[in-house]
C-alpha positions as CSV (number, residue, x, y, z in Angstrom):
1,X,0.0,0.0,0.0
2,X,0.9,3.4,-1.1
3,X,0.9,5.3,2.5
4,X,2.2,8.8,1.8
5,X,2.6,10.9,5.6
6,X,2.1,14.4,4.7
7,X,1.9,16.5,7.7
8,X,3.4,16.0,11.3
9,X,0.0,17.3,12.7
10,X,-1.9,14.6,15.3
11,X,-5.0,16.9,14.1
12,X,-5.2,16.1,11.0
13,X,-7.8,13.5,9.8
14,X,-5.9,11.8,7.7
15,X,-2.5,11.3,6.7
16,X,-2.6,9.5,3.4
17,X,-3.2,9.9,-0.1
18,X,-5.8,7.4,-1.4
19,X,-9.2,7.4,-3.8
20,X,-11.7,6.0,-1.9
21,X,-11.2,4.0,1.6
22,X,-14.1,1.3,0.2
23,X,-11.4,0.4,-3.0
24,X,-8.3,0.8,-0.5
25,X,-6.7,-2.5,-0.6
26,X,-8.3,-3.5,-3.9
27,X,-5.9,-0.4,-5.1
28,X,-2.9,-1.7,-3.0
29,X,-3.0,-5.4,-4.2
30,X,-3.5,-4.6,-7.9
31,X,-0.6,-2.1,-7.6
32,X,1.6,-4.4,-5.9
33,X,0.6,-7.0,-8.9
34,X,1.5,-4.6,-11.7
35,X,4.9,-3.3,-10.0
36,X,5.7,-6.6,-9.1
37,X,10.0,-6.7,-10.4
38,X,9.6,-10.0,-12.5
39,X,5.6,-10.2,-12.9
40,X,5.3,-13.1,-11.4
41,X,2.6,-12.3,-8.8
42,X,-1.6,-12.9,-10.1
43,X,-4.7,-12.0,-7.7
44,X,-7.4,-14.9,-7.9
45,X,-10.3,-14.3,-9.9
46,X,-12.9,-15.3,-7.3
47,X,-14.7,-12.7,-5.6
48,X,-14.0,-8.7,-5.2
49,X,-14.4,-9.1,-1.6
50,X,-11.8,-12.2,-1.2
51,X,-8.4,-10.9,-1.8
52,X,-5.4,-13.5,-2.5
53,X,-2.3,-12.7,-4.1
54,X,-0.2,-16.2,-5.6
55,X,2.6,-17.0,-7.5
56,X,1.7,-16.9,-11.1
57,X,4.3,-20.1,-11.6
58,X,2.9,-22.3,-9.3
59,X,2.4,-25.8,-10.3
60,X,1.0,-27.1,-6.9
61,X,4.2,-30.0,-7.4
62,X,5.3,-28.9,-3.7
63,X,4.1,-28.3,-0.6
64,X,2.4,-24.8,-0.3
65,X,3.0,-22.3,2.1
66,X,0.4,-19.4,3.1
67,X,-0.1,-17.1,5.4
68,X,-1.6,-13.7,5.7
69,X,-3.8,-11.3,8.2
70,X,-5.1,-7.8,8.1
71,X,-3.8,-5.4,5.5
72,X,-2.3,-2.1,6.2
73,X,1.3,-3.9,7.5
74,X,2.9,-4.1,3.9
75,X,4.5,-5.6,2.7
76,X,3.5,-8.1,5.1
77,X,2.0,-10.4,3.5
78,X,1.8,-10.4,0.2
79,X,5.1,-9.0,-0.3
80,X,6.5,-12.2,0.7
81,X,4.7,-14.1,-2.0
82,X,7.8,-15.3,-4.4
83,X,9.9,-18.4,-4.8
84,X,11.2,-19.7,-1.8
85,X,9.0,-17.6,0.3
86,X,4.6,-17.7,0.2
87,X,2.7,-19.4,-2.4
88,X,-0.2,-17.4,-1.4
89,X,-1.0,-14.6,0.5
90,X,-4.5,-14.1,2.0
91,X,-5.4,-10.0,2.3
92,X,-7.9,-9.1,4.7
93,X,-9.9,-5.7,5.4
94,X,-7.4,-2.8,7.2
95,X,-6.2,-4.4,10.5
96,X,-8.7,-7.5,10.6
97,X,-8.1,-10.9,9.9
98,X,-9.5,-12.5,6.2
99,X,-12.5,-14.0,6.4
100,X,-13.0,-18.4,6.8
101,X,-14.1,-18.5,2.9
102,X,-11.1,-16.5,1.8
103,X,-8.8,-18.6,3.3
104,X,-10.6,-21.8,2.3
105,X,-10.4,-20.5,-1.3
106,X,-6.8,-19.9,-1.5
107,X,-6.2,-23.5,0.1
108,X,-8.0,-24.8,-2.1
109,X,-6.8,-22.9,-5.5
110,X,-2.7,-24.0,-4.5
111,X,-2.5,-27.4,-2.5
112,X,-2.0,-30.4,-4.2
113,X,-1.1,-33.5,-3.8
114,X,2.1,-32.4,-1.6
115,X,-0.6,-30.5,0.6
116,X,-0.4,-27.2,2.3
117,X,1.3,-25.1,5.4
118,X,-0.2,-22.5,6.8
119,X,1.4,-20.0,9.0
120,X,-0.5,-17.9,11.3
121,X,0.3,-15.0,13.8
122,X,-1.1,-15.1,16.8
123,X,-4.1,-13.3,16.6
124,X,-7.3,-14.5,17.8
125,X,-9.2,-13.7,14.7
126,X,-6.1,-14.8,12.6
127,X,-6.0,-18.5,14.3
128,X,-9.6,-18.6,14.6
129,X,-10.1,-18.0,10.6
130,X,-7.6,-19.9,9.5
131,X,-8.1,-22.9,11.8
132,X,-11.7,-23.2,10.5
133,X,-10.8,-23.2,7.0
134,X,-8.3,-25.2,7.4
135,X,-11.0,-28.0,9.0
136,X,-13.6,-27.8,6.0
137,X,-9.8,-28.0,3.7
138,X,-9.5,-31.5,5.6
139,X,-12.7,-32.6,5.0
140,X,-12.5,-31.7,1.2
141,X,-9.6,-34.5,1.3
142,X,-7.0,-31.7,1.0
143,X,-3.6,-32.3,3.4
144,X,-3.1,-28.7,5.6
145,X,-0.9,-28.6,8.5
146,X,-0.6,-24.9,10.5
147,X,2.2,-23.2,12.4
148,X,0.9,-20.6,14.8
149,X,3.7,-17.6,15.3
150,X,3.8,-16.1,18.7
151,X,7.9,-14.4,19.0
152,X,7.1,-10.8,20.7
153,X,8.4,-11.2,24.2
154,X,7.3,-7.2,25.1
155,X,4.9,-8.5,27.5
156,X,6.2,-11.2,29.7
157,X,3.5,-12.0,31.6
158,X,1.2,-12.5,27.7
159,X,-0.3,-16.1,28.2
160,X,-0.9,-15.6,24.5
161,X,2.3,-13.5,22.9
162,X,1.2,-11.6,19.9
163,X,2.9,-12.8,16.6
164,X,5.3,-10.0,14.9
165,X,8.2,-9.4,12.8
166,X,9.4,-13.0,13.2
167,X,6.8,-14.5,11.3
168,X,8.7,-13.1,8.0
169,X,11.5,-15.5,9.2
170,X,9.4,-18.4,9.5
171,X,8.2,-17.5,5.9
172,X,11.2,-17.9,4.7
173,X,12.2,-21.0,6.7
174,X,9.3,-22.9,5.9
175,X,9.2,-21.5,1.8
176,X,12.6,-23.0,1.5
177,X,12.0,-25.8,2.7
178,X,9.1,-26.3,0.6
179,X,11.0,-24.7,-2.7
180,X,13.4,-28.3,-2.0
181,X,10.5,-30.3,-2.3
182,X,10.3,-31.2,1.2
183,X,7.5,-32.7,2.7
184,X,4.8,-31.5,4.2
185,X,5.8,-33.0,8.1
186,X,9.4,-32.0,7.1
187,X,8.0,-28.4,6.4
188,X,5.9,-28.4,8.7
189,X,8.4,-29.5,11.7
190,X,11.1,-26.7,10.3
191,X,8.3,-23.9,10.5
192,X,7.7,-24.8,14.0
193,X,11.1,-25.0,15.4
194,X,11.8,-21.7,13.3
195,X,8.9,-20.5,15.0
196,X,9.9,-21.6,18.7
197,X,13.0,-19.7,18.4
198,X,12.5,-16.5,16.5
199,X,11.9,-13.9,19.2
200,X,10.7,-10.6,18.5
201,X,10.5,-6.8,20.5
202,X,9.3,-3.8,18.4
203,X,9.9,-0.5,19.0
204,X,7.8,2.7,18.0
205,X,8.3,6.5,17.6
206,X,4.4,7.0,17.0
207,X,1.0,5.0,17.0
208,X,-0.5,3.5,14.1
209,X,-2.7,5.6,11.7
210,X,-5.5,4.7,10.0
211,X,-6.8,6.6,6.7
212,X,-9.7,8.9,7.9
213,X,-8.9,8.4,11.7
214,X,-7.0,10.4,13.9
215,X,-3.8,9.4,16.0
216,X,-4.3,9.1,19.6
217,X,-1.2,11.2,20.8
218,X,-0.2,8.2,23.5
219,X,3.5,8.4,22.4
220,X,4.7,12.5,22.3
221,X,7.5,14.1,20.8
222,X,11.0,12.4,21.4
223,X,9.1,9.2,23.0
224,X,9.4,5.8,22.1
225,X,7.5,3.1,22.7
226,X,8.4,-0.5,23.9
227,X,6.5,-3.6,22.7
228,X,3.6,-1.5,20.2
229,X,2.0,-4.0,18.5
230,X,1.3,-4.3,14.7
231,X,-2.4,-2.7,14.9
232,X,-1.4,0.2,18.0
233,X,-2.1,-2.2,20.8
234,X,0.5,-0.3,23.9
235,X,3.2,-1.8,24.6
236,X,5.2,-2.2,27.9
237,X,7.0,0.9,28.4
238,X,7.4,4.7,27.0
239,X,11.1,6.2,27.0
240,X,12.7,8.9,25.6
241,X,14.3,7.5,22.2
242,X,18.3,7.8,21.8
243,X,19.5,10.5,19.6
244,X,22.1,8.6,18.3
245,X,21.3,5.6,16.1
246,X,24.6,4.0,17.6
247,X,22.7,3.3,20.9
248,X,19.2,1.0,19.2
249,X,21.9,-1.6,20.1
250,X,20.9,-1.3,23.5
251,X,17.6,-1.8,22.8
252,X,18.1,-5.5,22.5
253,X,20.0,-7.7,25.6
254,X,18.4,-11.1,27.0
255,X,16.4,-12.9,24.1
256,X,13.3,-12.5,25.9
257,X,13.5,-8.7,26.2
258,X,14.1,-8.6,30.2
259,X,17.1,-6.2,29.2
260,X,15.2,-3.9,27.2
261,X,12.3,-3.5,29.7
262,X,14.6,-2.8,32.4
263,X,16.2,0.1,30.4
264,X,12.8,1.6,29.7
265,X,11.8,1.2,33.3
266,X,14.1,3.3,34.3
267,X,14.3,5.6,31.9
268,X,18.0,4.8,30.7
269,X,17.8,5.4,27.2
């Protein structure tokens, strides 16, 4: 998606340029499609409202990988459609997950015989979608595994930790694999162990914007913010942002993100 910030202003109601908010993503997948570098990306012809970008080689001879989620993260996910990544990417409306026949139908159009992976951020809409298409999948005779993706260690105490930038990793992992012509349990069992060790911890300078909606103001001027999440849900802790990109290295320390909390806590940034 083209998102185009014109004005510092958290007045303003909207910081984007765009046609009309109903054609939004329709706009954004069709341009990806055309500016795609080796045209090799194709939208299914099924419905206007059901949004799934594929590879426009695929010969369903290997084991297919999907994934996608709300739109409005670009380029996750569709972005990550390409050889040795996603067969298929599965669009949904701005920052909600694609709808059960959505995903059925872009199971369906790319598994074959090798079956099908799906990879899924942990998202309650996300796993719930996905999971139920990938049921009515089984009982169409179709093989589908899925990989749920849960690396943001931000909040500790998260039963259910959100799934972030690490799922691009486990794209790649599990598209490899695939591109090899491994099987699906052999795919399947790579994703997953990519997907127990990937840990993520984003960091923030303002809150997410939507087209036609004002920004809340919760982070301020020379504030960052520890653990956002991808659709502006806080994270653990506001501090003031280093001036010098040399110190973002502190940002990181203990692989669950104890370090980084610490520093925020106290306000050592």
């Amino acid at each position: 998606m083209l998102c185009i910030p014109f004005t510092d202003s958290q007045e303003t109601m909207s910081r984007f340029f765009f046609d009309d908010r109903k054609r939004l993503i329709n706009d954004a997948v069709d341009g990806l499609i055309l500016s795609a570098r080796h045209q090799n990306l194709t939208r299914l012809d099924i419905d206007p409202a059901i949004r799934i970008v594929a590879r426009r080689d695929w010969d369903k001879s290997k084991v297919a990988v999907i994934s996608g989620g709300g739109s409005g993260h670009e380029p996750a996910h569709a972005g990550f459609v390409g050889k040795g990544m996603l067969t298929a990417a599965v669009c949904g409306d701005l920052f909600a997950s694609p709808s059960v026949d959505a995903v059925l139908n872009a199971i369906v159009a790319v598994t074959g015989d090798h079956g099908c992976l799906l990879i899924v951020k942990n998202y309650t809409g996300d796993r719930l979608n996905f999971g139920l298409a990938a049921e009515k999948a089984k009982r169409h005779g179709l093989k589908v595994e899925m990989v749920i993706v849960s690396d943001d260690v931000a909040l500790p105490d998260n039963k259910q930790p959100r799934g972030i930038a690490g799922t691009a990793l486990v794209h790649k992992i599990a598209g490899f694999a695939a591109e090899q012509g491994k099987s699906l349990s052999d795919v399947r069992a790579l994703a997953q162990q990519a997907s127990d060790a990937v840990k993520s911890l984003g960091v923030a300078l303002q809150t997410c914007s939507l087209p036609g909606s004002t920004e809340d103001g919760r982070i301020k001027q020379g504030e960052a913010e520890l653990g956002l999440a991808f659709t502006g849900e806080p994270g653990c802790q506001h501090y003031r942002h280093p001036e010098q990109p040399g110190n973002c290295g502190d940002a990181g320390g203990a692989p669950d993100g104890t370090s980084a909390r610490r520093r925020a806590s106290r306000g050592a940034y």
